[in-house]
mmCIF file of the N, C-alpha and C atoms, coordinates in Angstrom:
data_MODEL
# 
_entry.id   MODEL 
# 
loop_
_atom_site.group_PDB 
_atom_site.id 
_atom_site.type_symbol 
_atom_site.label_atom_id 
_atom_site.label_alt_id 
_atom_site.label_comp_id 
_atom_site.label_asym_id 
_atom_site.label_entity_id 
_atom_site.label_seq_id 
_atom_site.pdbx_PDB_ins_code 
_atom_site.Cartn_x 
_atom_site.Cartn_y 
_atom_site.Cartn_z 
_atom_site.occupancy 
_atom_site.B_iso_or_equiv 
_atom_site.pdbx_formal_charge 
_atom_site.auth_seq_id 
_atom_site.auth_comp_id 
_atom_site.auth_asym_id 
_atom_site.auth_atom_id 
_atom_site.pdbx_PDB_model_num 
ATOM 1   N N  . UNK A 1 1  ? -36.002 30.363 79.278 1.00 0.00 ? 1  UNK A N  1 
ATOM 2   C CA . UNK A 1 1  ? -34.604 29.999 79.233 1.00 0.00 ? 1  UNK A CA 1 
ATOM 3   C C  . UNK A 1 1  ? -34.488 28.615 78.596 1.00 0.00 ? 1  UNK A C  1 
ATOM 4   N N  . UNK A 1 2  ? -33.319 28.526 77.772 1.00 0.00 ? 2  UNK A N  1 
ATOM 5   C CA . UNK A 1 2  ? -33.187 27.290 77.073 1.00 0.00 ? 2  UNK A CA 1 
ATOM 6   C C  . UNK A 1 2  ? -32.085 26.590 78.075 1.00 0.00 ? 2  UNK A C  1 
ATOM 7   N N  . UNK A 1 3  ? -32.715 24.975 77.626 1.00 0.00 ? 3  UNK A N  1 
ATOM 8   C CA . UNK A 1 3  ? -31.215 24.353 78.597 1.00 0.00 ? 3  UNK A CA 1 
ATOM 9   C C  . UNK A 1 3  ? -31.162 23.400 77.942 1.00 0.00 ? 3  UNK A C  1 
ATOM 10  N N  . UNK A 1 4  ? -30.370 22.411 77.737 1.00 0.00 ? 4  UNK A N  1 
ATOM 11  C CA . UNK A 1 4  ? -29.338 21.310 77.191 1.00 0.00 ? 4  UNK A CA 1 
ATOM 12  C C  . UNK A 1 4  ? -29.020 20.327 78.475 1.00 0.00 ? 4  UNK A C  1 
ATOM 13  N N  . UNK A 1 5  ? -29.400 19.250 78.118 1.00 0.00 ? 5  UNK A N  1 
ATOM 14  C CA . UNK A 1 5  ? -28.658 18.267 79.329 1.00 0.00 ? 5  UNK A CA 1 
ATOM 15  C C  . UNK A 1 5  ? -28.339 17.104 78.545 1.00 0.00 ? 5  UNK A C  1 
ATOM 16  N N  . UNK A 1 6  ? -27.302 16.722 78.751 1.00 0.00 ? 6  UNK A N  1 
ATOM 17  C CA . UNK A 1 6  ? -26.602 15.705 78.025 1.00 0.00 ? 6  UNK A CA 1 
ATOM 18  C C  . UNK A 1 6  ? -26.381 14.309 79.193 1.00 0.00 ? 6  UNK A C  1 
ATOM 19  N N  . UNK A 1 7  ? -26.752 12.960 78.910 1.00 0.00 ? 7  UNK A N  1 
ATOM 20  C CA . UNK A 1 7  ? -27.115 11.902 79.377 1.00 0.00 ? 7  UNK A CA 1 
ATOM 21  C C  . UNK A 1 7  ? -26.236 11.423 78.762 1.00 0.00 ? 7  UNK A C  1 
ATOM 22  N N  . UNK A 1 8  ? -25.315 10.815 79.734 1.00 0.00 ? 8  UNK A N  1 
ATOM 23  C CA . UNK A 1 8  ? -24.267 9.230  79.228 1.00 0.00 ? 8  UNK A CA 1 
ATOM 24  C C  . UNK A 1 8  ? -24.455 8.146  80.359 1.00 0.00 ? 8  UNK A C  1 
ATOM 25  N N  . UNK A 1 9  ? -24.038 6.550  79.576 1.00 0.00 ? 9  UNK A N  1 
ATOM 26  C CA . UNK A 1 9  ? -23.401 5.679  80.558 1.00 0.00 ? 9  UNK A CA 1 
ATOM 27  C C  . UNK A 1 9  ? -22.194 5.915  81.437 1.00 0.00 ? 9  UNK A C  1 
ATOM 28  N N  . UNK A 1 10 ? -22.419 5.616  82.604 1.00 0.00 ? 10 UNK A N  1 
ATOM 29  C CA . UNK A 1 10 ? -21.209 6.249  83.523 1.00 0.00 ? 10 UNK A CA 1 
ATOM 30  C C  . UNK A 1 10 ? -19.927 5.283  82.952 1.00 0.00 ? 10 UNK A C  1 
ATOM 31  N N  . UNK A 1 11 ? -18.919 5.191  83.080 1.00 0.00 ? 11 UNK A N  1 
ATOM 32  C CA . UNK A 1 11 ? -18.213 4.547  82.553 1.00 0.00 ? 11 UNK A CA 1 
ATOM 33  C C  . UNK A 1 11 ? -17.958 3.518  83.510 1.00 0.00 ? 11 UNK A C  1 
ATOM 34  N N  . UNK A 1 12 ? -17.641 2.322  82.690 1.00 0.00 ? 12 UNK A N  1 
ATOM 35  C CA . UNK A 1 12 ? -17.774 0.699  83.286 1.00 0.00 ? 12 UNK A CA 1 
ATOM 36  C C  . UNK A 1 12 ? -19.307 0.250  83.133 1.00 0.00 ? 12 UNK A C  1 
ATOM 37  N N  . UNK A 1 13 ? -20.027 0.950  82.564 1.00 0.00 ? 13 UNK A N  1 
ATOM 38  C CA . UNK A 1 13 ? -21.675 0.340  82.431 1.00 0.00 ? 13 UNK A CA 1 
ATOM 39  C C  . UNK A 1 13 ? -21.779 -0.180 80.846 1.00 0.00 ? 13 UNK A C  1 
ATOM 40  N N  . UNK A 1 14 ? -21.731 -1.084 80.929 1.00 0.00 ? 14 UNK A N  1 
ATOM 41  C CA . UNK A 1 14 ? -22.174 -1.968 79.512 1.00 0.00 ? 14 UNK A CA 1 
ATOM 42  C C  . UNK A 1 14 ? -22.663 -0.776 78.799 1.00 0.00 ? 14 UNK A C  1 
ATOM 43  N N  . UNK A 1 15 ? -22.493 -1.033 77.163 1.00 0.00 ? 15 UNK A N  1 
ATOM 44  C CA . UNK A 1 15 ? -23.052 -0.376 76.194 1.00 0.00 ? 15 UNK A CA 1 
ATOM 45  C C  . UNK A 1 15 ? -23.599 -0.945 74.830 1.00 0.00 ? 15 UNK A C  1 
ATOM 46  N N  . UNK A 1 16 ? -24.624 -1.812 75.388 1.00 0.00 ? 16 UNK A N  1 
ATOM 47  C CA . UNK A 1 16 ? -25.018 -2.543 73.430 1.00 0.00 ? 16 UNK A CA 1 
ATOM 48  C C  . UNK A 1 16 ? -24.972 -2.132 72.740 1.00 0.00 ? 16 UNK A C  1 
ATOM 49  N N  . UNK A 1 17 ? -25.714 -0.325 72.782 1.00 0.00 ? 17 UNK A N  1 
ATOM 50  C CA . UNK A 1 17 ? -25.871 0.074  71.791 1.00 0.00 ? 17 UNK A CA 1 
ATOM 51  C C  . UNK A 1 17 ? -24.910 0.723  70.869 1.00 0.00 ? 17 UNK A C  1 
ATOM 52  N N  . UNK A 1 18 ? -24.018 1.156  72.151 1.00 0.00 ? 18 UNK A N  1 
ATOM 53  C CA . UNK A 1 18 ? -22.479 1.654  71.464 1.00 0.00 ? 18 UNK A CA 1 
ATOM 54  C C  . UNK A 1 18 ? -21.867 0.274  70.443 1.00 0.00 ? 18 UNK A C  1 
ATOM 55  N N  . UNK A 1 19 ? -21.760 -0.339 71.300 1.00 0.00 ? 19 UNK A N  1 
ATOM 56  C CA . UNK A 1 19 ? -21.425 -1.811 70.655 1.00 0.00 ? 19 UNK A CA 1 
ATOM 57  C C  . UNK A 1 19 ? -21.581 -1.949 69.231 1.00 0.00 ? 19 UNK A C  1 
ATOM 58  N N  . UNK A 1 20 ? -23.314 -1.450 68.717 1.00 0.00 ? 20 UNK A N  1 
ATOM 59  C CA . UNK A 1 20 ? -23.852 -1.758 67.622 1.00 0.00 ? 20 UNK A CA 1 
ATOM 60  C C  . UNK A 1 20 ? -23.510 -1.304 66.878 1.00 0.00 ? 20 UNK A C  1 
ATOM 61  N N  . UNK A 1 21 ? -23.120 0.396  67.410 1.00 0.00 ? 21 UNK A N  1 
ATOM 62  C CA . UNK A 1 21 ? -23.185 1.124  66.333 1.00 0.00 ? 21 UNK A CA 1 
ATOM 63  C C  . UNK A 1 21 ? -21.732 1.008  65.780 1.00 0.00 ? 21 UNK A C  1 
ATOM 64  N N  . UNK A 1 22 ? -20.761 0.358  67.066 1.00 0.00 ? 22 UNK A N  1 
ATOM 65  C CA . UNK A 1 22 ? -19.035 0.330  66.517 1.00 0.00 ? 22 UNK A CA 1 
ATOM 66  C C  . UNK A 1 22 ? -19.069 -0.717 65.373 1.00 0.00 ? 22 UNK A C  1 
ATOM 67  N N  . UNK A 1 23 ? -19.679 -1.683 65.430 1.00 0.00 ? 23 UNK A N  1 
ATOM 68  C CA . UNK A 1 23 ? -20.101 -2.929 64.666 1.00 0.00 ? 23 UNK A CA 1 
ATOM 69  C C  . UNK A 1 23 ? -20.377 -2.288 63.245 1.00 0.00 ? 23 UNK A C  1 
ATOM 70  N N  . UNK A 1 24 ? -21.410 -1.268 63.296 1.00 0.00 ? 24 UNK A N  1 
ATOM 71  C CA . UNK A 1 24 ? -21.842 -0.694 61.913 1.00 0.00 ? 24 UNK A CA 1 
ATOM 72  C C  . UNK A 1 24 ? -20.533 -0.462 61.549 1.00 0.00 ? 24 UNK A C  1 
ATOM 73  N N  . UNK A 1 25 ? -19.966 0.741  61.854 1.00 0.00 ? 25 UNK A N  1 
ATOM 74  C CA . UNK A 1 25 ? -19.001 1.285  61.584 1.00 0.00 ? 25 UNK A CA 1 
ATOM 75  C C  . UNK A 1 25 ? -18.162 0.566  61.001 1.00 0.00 ? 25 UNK A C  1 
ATOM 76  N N  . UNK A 1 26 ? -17.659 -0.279 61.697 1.00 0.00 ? 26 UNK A N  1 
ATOM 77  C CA . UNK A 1 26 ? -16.659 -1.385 60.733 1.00 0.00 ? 26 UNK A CA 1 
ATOM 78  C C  . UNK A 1 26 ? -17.150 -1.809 59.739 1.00 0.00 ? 26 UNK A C  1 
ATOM 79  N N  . UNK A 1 27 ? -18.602 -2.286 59.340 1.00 0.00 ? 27 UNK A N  1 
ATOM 80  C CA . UNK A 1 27 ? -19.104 -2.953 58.520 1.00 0.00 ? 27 UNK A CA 1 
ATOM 81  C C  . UNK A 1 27 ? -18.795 -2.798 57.123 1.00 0.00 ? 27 UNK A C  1 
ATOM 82  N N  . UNK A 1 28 ? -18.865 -0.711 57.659 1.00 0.00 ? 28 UNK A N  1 
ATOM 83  C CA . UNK A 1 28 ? -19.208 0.258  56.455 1.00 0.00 ? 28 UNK A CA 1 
ATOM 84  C C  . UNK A 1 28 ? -17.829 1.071  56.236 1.00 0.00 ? 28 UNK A C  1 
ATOM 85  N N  . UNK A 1 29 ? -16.845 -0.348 56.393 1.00 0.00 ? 29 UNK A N  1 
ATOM 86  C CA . UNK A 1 29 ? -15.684 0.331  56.391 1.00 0.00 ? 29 UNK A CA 1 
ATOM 87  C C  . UNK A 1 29 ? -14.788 1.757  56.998 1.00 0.00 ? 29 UNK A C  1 
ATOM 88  N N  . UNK A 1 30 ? -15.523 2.053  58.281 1.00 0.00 ? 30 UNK A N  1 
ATOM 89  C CA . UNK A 1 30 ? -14.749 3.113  59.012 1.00 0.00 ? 30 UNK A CA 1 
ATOM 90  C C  . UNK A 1 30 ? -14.010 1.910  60.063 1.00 0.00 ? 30 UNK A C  1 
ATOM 91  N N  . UNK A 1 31 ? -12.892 1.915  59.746 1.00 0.00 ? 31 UNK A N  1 
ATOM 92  C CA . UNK A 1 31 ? -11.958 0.823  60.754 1.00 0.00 ? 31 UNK A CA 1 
ATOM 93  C C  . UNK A 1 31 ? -11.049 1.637  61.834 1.00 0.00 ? 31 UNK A C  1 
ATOM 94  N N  . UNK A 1 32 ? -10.986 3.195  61.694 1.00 0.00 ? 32 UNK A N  1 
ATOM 95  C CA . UNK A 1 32 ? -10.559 3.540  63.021 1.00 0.00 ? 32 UNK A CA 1 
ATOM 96  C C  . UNK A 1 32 ? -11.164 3.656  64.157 1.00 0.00 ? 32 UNK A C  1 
ATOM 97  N N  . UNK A 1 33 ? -12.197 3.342  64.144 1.00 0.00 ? 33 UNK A N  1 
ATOM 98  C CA . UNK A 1 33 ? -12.998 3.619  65.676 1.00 0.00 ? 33 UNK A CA 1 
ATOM 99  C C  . UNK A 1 33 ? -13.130 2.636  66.907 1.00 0.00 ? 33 UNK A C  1 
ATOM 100 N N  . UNK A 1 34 ? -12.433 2.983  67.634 1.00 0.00 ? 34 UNK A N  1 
ATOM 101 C CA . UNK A 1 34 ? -12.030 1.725  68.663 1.00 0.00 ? 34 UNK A CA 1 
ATOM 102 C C  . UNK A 1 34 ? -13.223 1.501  69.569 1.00 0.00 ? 34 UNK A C  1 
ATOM 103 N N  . UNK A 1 35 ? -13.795 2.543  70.173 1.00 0.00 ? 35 UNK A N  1 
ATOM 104 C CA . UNK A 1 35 ? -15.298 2.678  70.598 1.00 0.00 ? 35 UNK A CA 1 
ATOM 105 C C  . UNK A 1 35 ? -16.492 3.301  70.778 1.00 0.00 ? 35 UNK A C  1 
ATOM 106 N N  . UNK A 1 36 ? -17.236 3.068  70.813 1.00 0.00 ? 36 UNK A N  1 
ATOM 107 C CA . UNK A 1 36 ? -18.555 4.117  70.691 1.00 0.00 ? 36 UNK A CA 1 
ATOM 108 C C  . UNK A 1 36 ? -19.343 3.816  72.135 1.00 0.00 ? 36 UNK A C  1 
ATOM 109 N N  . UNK A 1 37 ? -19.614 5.415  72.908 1.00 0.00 ? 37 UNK A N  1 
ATOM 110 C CA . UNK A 1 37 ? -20.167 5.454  73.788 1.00 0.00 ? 37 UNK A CA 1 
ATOM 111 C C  . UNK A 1 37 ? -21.713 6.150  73.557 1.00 0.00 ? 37 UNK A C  1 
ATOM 112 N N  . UNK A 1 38 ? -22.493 5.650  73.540 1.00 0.00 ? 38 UNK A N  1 
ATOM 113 C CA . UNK A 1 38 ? -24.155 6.376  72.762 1.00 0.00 ? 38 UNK A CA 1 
ATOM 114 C C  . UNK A 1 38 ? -24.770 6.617  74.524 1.00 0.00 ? 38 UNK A C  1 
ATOM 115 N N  . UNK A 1 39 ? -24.775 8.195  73.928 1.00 0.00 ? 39 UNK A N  1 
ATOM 116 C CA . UNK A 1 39 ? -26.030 8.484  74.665 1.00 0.00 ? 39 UNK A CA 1 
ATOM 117 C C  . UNK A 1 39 ? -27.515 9.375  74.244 1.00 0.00 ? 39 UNK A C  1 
ATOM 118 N N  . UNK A 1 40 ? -27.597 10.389 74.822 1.00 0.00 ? 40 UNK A N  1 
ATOM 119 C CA . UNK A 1 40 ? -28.888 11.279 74.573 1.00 0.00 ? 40 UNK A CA 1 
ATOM 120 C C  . UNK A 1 40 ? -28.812 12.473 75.201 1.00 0.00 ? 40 UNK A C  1 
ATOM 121 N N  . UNK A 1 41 ? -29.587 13.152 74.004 1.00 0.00 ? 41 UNK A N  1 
ATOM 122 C CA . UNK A 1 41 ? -29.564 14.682 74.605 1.00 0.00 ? 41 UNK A CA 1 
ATOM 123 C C  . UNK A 1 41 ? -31.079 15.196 74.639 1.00 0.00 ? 41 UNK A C  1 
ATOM 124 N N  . UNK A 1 42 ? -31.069 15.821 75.306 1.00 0.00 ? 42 UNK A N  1 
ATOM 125 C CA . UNK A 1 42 ? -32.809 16.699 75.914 1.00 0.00 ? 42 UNK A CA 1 
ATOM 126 C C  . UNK A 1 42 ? -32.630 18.199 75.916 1.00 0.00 ? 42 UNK A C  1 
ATOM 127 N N  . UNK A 1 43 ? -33.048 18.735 75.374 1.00 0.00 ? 43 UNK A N  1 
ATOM 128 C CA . UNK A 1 43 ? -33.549 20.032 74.963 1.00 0.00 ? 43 UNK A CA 1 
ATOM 129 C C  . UNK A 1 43 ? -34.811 20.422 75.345 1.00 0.00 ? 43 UNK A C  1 
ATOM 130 N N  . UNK A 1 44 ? -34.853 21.685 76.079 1.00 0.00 ? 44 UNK A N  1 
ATOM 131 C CA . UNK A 1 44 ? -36.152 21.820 77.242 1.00 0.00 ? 44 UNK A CA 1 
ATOM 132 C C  . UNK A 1 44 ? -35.823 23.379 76.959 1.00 0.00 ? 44 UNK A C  1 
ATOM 133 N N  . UNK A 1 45 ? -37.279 23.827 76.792 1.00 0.00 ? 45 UNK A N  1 
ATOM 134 C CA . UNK A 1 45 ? -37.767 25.638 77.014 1.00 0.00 ? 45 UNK A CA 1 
ATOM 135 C C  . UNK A 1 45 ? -38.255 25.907 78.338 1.00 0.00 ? 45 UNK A C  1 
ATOM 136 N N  . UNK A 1 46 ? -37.397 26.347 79.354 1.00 0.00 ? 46 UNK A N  1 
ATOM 137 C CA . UNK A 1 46 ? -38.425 26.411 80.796 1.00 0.00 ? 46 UNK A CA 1 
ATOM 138 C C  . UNK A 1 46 ? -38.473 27.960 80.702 1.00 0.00 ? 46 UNK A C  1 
ATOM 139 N N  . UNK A 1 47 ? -39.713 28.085 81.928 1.00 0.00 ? 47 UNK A N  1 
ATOM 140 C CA . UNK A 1 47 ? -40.070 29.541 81.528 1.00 0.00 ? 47 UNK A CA 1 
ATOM 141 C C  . UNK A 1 47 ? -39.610 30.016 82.868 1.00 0.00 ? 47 UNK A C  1 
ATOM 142 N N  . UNK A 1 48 ? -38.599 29.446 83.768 1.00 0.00 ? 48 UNK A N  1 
ATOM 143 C CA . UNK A 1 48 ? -38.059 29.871 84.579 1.00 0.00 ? 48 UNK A CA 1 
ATOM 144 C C  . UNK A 1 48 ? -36.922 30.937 84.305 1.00 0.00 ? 48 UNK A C  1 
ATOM 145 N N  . UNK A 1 49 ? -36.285 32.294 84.369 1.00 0.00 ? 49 UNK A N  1 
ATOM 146 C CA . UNK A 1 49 ? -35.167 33.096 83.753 1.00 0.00 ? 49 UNK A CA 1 
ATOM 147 C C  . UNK A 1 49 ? -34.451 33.672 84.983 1.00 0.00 ? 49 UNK A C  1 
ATOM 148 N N  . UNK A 1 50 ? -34.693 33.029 86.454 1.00 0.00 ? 50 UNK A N  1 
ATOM 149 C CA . UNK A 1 50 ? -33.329 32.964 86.739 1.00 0.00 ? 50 UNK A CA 1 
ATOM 150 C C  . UNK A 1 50 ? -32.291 31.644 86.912 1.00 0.00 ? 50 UNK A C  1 
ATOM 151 N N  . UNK A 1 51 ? -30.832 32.452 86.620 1.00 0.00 ? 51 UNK A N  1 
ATOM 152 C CA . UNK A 1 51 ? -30.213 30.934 85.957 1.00 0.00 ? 51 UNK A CA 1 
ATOM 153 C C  . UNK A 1 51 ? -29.658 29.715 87.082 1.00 0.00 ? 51 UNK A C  1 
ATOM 154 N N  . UNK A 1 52 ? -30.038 30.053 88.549 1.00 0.00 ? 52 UNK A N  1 
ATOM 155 C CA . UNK A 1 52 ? -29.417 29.796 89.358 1.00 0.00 ? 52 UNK A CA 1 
ATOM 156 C C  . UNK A 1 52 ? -30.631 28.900 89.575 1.00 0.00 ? 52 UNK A C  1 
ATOM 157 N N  . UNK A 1 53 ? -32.152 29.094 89.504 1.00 0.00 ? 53 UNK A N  1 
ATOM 158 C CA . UNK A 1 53 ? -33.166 28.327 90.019 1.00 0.00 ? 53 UNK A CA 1 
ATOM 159 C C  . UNK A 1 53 ? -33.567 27.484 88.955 1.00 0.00 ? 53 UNK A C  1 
ATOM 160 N N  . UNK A 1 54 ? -33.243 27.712 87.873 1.00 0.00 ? 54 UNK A N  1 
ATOM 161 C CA . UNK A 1 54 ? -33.392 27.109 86.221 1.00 0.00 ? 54 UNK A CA 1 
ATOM 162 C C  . UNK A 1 54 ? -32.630 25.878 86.428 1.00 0.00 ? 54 UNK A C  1 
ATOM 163 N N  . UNK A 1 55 ? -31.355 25.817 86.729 1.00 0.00 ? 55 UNK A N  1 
ATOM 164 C CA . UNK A 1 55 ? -30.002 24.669 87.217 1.00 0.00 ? 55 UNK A CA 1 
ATOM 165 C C  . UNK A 1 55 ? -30.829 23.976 88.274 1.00 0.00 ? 55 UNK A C  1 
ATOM 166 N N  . UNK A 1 56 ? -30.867 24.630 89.683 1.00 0.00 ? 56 UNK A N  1 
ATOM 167 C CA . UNK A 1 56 ? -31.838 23.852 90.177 1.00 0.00 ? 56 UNK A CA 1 
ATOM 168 C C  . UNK A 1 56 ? -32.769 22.577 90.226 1.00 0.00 ? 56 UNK A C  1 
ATOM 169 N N  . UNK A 1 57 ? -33.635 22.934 89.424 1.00 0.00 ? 57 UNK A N  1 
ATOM 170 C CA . UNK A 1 57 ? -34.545 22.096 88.912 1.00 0.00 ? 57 UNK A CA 1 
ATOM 171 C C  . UNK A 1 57 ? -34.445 21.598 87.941 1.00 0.00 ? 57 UNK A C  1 
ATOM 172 N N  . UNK A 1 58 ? -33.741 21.943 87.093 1.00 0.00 ? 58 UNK A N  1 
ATOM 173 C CA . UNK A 1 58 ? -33.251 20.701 86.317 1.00 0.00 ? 58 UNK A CA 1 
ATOM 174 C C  . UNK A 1 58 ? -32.305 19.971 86.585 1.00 0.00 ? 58 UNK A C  1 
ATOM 175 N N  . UNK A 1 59 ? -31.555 20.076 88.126 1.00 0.00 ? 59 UNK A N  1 
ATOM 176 C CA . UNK A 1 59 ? -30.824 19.306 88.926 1.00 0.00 ? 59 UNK A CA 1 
ATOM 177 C C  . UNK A 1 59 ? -31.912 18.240 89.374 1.00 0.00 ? 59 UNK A C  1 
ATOM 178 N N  . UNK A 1 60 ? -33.023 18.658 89.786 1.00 0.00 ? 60 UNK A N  1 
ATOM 179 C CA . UNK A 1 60 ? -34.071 18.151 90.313 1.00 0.00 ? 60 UNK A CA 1 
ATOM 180 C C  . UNK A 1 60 ? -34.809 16.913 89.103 1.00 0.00 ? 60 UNK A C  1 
ATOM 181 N N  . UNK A 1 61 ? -35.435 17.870 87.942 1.00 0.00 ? 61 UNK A N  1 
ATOM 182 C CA . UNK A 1 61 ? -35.807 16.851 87.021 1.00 0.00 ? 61 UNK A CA 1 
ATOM 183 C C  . UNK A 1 61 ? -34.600 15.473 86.460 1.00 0.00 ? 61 UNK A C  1 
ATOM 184 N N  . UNK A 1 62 ? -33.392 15.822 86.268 1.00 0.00 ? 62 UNK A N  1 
ATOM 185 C CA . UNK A 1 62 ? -32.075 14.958 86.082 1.00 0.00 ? 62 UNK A CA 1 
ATOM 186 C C  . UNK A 1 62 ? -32.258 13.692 87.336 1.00 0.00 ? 62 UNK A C  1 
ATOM 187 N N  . UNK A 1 63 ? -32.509 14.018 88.213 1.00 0.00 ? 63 UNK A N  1 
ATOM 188 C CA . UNK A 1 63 ? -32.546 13.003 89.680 1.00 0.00 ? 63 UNK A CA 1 
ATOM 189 C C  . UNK A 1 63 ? -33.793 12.290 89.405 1.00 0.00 ? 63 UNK A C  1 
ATOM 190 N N  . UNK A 1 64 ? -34.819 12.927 88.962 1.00 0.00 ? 64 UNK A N  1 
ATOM 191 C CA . UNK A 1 64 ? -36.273 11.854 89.035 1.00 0.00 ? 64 UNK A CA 1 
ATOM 192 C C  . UNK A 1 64 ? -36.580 11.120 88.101 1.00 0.00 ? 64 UNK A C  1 
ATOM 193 N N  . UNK A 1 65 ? -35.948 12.041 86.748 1.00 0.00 ? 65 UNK A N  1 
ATOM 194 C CA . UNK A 1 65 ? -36.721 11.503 85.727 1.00 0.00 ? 65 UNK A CA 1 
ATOM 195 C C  . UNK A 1 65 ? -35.526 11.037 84.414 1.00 0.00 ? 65 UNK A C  1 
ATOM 196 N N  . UNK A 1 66 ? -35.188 12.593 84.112 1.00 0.00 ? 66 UNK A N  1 
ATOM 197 C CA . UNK A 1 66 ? -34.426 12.856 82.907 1.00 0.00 ? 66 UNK A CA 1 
ATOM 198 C C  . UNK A 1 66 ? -32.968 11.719 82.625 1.00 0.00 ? 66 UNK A C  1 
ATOM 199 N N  . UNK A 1 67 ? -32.411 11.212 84.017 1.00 0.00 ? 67 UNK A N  1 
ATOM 200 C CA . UNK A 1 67 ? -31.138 10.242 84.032 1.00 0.00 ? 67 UNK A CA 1 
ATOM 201 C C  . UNK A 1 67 ? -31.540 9.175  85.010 1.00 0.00 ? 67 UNK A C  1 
ATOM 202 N N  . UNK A 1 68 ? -30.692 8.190  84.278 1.00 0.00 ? 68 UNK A N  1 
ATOM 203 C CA . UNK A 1 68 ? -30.824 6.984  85.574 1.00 0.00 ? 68 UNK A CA 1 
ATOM 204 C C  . UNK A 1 68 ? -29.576 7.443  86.420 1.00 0.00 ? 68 UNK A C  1 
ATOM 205 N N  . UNK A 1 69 ? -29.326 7.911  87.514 1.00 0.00 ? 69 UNK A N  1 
ATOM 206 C CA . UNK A 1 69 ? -28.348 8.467  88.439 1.00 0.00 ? 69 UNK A CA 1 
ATOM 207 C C  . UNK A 1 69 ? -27.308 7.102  88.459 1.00 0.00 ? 69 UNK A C  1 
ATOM 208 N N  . UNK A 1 70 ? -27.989 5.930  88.844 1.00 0.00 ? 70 UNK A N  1 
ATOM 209 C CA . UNK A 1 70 ? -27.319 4.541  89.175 1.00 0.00 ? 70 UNK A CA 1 
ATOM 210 C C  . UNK A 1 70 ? -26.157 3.950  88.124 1.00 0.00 ? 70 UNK A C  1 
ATOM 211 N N  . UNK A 1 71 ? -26.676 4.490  87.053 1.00 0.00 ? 71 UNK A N  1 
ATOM 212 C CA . UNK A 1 71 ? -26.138 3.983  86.077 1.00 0.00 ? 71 UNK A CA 1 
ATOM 213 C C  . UNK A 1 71 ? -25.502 5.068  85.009 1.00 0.00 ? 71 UNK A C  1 
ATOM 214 N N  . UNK A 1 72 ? -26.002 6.090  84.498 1.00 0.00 ? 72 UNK A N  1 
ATOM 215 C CA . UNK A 1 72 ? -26.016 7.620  84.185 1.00 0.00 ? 72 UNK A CA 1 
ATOM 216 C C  . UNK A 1 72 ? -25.264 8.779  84.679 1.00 0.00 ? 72 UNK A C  1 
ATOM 217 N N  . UNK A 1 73 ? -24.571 9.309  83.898 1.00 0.00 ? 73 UNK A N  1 
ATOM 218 C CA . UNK A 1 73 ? -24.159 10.551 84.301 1.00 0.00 ? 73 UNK A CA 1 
ATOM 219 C C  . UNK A 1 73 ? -24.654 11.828 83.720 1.00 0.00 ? 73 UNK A C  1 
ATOM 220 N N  . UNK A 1 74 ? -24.947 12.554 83.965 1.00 0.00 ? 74 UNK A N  1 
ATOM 221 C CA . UNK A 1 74 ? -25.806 14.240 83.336 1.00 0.00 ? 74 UNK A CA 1 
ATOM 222 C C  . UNK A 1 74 ? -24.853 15.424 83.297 1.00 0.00 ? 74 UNK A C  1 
ATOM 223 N N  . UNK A 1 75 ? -24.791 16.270 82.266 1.00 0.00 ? 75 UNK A N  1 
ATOM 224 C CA . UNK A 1 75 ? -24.463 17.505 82.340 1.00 0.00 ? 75 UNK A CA 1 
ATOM 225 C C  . UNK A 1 75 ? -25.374 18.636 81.692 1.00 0.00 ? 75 UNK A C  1 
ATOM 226 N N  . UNK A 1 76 ? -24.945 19.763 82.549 1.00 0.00 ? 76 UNK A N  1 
ATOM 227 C CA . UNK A 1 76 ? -26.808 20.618 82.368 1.00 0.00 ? 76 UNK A CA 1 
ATOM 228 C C  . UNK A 1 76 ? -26.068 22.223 81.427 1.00 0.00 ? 76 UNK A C  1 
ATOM 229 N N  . UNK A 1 77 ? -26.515 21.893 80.523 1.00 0.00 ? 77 UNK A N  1 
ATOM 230 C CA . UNK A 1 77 ? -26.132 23.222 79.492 1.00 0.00 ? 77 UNK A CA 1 
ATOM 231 C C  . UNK A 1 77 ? -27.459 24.626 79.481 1.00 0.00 ? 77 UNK A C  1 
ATOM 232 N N  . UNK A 1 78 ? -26.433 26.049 80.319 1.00 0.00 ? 78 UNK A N  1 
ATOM 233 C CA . UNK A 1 78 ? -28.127 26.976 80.418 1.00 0.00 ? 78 UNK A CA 1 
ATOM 234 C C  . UNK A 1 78 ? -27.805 27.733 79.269 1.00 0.00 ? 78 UNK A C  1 
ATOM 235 N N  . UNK A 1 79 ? -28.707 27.945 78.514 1.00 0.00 ? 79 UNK A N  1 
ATOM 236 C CA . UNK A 1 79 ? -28.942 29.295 77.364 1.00 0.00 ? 79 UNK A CA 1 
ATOM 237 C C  . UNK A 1 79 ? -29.952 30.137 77.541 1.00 0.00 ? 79 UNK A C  1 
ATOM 238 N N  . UNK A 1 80 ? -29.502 31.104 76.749 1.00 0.00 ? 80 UNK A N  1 
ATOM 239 C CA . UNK A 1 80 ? -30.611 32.330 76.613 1.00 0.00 ? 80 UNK A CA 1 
ATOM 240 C C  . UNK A 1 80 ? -31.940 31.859 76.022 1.00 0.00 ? 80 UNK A C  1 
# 
């Protein structure tokens, strides 16, 4: 089973890197963009195929590893 989990700053958590990249943006003449929130995405093949224990544990990996919870927010995308 394929899954998707998408990693952001929770909102109110500083963002340099957003920062940087809004900075580019203007540089390079895109002047509508008021802000940029950067995060990351993870793409994982588990060989788990039911979809209920698949969520699970990647509820599980999201908590230990995959997000900073404190600071981070996660959303878990399941595919075929």
């Amino acid at each position: 089973m394929r899954a998707r989990v998408h990693v952001m700053l929770k909102p109110g958590v500083l963002d340099p890197q957003g920062k940087a990249i809004a900075h580019a943006l203007g540089s390079l003449g895109f002047k509508g963009v008021n802000e940029v929130r950067q995060g990351k995405v993870i793409d994982l093949d588990l060989a788990e195929s039911d979809p209920a224990r698949a969520k699970a544990e990647l509820e599980q990996m999201c908590r230990q590893l995959l997000a900073n919870t404190v600071i981070e927010s996660y959303q878990i995308e399941l595919g075929q």
